[in-house]
MMTF fields as JSON, N, C-alpha, C and O atoms, coordinates in Angstrom:
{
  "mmtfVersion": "1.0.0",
  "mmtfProducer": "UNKNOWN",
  "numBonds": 359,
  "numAtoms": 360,
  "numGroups": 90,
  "numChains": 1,
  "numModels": 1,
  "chainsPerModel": [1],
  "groupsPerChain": [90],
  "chainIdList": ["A"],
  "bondAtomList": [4, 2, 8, 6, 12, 10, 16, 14, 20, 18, 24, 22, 28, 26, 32, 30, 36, 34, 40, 38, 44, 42, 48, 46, 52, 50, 56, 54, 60, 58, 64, 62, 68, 66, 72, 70, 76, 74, 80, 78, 84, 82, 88, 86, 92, 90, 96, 94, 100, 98, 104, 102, 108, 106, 112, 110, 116, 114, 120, 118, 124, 122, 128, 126, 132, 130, 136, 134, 140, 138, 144, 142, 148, 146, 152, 150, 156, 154, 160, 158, 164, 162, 168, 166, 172, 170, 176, 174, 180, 178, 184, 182, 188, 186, 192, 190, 196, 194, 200, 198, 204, 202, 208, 206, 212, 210, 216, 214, 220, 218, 224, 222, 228, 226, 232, 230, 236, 234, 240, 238, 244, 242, 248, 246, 252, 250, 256, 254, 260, 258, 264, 262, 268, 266, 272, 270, 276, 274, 280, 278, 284, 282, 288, 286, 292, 290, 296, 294, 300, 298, 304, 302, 308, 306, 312, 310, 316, 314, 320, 318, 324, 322, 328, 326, 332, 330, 336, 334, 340, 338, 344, 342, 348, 346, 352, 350, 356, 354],
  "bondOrderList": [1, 1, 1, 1, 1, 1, 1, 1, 1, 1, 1, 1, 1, 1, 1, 1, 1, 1, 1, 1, 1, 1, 1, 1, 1, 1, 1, 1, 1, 1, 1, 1, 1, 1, 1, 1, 1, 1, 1, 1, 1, 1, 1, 1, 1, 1, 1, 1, 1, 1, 1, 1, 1, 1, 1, 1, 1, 1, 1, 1, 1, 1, 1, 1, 1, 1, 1, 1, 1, 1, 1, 1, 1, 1, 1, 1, 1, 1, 1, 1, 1, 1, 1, 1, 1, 1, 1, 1, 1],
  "groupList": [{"groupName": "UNK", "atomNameList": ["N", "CA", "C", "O"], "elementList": ["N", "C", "C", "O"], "formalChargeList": [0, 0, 0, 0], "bondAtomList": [1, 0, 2, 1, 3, 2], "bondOrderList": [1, 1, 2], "singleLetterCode": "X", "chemCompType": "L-PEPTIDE LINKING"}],
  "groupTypeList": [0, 0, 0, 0, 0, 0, 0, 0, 0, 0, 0, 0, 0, 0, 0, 0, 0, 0, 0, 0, 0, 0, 0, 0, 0, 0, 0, 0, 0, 0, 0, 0, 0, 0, 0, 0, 0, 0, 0, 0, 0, 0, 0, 0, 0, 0, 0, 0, 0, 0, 0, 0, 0, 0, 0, 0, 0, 0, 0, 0, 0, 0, 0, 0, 0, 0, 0, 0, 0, 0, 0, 0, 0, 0, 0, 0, 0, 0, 0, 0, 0, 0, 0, 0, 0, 0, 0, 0, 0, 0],
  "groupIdList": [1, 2, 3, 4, 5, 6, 7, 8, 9, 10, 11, 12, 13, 14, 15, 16, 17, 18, 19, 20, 21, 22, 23, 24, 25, 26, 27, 28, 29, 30, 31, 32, 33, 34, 35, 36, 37, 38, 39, 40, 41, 42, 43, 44, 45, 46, 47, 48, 49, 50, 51, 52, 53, 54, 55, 56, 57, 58, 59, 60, 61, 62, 63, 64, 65, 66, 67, 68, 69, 70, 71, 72, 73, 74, 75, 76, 77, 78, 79, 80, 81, 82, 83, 84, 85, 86, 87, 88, 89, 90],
  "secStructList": [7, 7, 7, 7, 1, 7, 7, 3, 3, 3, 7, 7, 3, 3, 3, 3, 7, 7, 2, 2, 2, 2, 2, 2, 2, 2, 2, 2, 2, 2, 2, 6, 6, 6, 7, 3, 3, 3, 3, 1, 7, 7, 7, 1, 1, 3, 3, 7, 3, 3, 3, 3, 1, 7, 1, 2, 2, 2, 2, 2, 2, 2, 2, 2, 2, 2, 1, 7, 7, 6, 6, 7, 3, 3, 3, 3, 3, 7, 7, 3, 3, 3, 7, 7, 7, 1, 7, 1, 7, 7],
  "xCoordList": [-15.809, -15.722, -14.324, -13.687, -14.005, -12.627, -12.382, -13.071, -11.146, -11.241, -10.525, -9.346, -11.001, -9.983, -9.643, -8.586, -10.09, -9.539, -8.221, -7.926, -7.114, -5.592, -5.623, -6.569, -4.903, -4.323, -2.873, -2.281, -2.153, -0.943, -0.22, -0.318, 0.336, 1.181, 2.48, 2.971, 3.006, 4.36, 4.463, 4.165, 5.017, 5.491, 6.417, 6.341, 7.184, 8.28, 8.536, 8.095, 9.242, 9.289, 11.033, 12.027, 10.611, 12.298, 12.289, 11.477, 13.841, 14.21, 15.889, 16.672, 16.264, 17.39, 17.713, 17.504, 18.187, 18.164, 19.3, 20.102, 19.317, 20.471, 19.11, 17.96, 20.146, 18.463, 18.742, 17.882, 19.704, 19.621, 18.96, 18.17, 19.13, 18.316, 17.532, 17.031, 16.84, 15.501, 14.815, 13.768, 15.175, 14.767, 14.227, 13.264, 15.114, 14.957, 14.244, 14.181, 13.353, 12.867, 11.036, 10.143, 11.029, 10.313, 9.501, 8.305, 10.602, 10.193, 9.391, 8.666, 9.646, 9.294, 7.716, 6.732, 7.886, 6.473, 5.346, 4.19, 5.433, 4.775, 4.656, 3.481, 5.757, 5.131, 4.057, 2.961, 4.457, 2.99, 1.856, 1.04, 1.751, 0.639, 0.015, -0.79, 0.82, 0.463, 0.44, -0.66, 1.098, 1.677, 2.727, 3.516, 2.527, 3.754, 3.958, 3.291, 5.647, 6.782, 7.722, 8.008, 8.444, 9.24, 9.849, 9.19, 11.388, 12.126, 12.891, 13.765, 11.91, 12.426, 13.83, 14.739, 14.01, 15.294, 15.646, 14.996, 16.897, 17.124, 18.835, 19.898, 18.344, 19.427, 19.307, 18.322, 20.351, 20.13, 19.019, 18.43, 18.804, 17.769, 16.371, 15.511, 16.137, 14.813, 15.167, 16.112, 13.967, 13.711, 12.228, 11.459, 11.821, 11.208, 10.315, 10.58, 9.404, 8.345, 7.132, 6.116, 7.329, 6.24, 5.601, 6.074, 4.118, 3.475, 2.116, 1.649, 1.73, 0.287, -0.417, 0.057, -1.814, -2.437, -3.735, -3.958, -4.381, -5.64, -5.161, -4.146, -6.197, -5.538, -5.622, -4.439, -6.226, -5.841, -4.533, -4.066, -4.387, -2.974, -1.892, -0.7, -2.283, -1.191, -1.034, 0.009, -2.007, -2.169, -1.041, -0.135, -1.55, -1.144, 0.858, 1.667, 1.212, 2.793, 2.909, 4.139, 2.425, 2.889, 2.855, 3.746, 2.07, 2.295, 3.078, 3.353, 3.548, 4.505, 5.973, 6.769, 6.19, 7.238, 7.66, 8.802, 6.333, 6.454, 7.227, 8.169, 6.07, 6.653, 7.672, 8.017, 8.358, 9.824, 10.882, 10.545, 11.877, 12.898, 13.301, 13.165, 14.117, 14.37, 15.283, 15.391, 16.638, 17.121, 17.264, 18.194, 15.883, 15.304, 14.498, 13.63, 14.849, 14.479, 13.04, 13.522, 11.889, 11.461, 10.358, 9.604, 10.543, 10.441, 9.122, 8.152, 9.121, 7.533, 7.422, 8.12, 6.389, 6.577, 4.97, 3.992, 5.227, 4.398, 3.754, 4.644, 2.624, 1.949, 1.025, 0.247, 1.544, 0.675, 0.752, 1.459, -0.748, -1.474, -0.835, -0.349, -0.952, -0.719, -1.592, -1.596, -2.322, -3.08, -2.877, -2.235, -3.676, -3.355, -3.71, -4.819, -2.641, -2.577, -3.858, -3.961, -4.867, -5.174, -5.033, -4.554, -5.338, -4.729, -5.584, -6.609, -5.848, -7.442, -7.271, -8.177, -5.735, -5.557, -6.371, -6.719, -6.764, -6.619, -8.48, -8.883],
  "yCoordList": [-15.717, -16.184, -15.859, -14.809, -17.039, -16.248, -16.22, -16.894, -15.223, -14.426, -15.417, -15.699, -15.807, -16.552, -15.575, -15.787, -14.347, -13.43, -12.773, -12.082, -13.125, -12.84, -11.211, -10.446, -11.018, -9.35, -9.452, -10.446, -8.36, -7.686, -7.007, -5.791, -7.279, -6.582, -6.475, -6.927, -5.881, -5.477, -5.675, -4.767, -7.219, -7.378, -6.443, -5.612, -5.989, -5.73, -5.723, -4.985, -6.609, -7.401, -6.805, -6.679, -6.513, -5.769, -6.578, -7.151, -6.345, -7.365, -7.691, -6.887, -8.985, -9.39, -10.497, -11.476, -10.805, -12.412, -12.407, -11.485, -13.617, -14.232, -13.785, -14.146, -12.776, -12.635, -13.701, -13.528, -15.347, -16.081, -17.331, -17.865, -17.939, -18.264, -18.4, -19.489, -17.407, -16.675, -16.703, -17.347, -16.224, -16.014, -17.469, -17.586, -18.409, -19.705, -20.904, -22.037, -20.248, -20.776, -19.808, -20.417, -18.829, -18.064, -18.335, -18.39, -18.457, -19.324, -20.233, -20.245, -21.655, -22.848, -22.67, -23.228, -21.548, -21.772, -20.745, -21.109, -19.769, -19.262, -20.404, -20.738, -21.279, -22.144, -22.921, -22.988, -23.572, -24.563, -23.933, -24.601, -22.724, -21.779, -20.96, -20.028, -21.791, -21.306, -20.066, -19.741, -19.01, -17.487, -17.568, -18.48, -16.336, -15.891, -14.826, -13.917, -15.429, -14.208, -13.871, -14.736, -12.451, -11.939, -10.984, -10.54, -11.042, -10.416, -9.057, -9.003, -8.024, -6.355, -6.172, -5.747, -6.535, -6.062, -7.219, -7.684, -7.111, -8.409, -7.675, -7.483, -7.423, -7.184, -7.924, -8.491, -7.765, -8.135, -7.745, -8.328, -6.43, -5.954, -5.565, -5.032, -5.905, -5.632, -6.634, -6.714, -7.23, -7.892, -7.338, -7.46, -6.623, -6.78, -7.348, -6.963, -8.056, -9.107, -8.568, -8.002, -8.755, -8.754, -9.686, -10.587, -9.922, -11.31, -10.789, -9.659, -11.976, -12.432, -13.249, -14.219, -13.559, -14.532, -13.667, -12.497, -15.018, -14.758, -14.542, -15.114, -12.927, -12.177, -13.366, -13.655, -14.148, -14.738, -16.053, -16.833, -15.71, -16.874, -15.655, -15.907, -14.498, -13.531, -13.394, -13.403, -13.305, -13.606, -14.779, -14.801, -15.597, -16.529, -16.432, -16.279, -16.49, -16.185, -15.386, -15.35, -13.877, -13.097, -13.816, -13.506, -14.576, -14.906, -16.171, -16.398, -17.18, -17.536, -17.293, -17.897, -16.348, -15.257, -14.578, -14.194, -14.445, -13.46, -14.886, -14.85, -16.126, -17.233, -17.964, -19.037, -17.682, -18.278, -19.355, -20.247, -19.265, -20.129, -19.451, -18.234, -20.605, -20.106, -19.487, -18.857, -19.284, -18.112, -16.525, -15.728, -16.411, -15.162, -14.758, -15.391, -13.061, -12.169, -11.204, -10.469, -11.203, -10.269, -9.637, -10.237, -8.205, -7.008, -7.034, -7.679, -6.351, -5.627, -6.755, -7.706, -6.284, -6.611, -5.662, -5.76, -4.949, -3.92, -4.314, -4.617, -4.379, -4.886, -3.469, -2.674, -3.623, -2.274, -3.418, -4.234, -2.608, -3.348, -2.392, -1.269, -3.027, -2.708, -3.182, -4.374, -2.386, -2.955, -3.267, -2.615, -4.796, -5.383, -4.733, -4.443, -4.698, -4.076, -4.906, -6.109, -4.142, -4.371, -6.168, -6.335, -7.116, -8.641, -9.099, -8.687, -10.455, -11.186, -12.076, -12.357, -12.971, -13.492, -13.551, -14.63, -12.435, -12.073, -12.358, -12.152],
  "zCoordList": [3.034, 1.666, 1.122, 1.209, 0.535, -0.011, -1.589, -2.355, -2.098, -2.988, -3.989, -3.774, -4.77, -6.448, -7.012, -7.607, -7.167, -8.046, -7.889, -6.914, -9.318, -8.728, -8.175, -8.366, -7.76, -7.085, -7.286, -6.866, -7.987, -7.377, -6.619, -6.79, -5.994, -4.584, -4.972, -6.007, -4.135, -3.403, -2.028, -1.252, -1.481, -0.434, 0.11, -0.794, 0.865, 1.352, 2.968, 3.849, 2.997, 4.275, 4.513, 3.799, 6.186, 6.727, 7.901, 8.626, 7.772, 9.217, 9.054, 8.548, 9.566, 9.674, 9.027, 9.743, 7.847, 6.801, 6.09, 5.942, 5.612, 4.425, 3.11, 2.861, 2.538, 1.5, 0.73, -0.134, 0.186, -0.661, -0.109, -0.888, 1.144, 1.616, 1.744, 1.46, 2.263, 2.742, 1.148, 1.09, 0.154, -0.811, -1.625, -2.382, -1.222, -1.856, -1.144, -1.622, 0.882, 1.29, 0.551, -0.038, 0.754, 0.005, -1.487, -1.772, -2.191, -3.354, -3.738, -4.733, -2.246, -2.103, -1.816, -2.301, -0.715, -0.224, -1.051, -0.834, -1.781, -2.922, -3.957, -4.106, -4.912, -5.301, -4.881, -5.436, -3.765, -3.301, -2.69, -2.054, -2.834, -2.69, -3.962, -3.961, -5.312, -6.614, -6.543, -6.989, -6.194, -6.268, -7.426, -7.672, -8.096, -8.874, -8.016, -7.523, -7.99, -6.953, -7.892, -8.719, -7.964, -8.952, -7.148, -6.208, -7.427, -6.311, -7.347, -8.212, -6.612, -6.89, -6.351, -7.065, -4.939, -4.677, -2.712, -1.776, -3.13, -1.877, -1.285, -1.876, 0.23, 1.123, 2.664, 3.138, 3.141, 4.582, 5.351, 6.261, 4.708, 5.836, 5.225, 5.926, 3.646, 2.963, 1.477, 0.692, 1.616, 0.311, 0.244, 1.198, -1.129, -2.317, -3.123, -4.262, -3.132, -3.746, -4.8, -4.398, -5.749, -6.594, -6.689, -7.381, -5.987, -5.988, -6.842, -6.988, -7.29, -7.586, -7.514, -8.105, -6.903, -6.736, -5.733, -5.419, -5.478, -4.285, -3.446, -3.048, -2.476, -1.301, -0.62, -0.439, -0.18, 0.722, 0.84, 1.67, -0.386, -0.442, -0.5, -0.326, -0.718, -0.378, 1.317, 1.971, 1.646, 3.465, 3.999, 4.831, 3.169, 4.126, 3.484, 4.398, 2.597, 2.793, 2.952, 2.933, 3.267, 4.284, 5.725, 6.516, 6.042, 7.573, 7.846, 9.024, 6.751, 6.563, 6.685, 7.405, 5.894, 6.206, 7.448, 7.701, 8.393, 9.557, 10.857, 11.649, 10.418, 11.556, 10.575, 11.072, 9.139, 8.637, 9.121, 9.899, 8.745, 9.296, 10.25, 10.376, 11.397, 12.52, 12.583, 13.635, 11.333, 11.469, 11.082, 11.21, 10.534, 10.011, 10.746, 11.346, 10.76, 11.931, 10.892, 10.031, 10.943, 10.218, 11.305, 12.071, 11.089, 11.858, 11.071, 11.468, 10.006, 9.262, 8.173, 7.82, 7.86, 5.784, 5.84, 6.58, 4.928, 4.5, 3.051, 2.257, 2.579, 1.324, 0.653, 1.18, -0.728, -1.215, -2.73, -3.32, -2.75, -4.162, -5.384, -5.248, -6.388, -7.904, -8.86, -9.169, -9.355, -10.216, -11.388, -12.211, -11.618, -12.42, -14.426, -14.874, -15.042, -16.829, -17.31, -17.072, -18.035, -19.192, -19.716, -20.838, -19.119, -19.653, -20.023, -19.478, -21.389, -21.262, -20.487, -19.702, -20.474, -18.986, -17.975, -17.495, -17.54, -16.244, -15.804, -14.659]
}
């Protein structure tokens, strides 16, 4: 069964990248997976992600990310939840 209910994370994915690139192929594919992405911090060797949405659309651009463009190298990406403030949003 899968989950509609949004979740917050912290991606952080390490490896070898153009973090502007990478960041702006990233982008593309969280949009059409209706994710909100906010970038904490972006280097060659670690970018940063504040996402939200359904775990399993968090799943799946993490594994997006892992099979990426062919010239991005990514080693880990490590995910830790944050829970979501007080919202009626939500």
């Amino acid at each position: 069964m899968t989950s509609l209910l949004a979740q917050r994370e912290i991606m952080e994915i390490h490896g070898r990248f153009d973090p502007a690139s990478f960041l702006a192929w990233i982008a593309r594919h969280a949009t059409k997976l209706g994710l909100r992405n906010e970038v904490a911090h972006a280097s060659q060797e670690r970018i940063e992600l504040r996402t939200e949405g359904p775990e399993d659309l968090l799943s799946a651009l993490e594994m997006a990310c892992l099979l990426g463009p062919i010239e991005v190298w990514v080693d880990t990406i490590e995910r830790r939840a944050v829970p979501l403030e007080a919202d009626p949003s939500h």
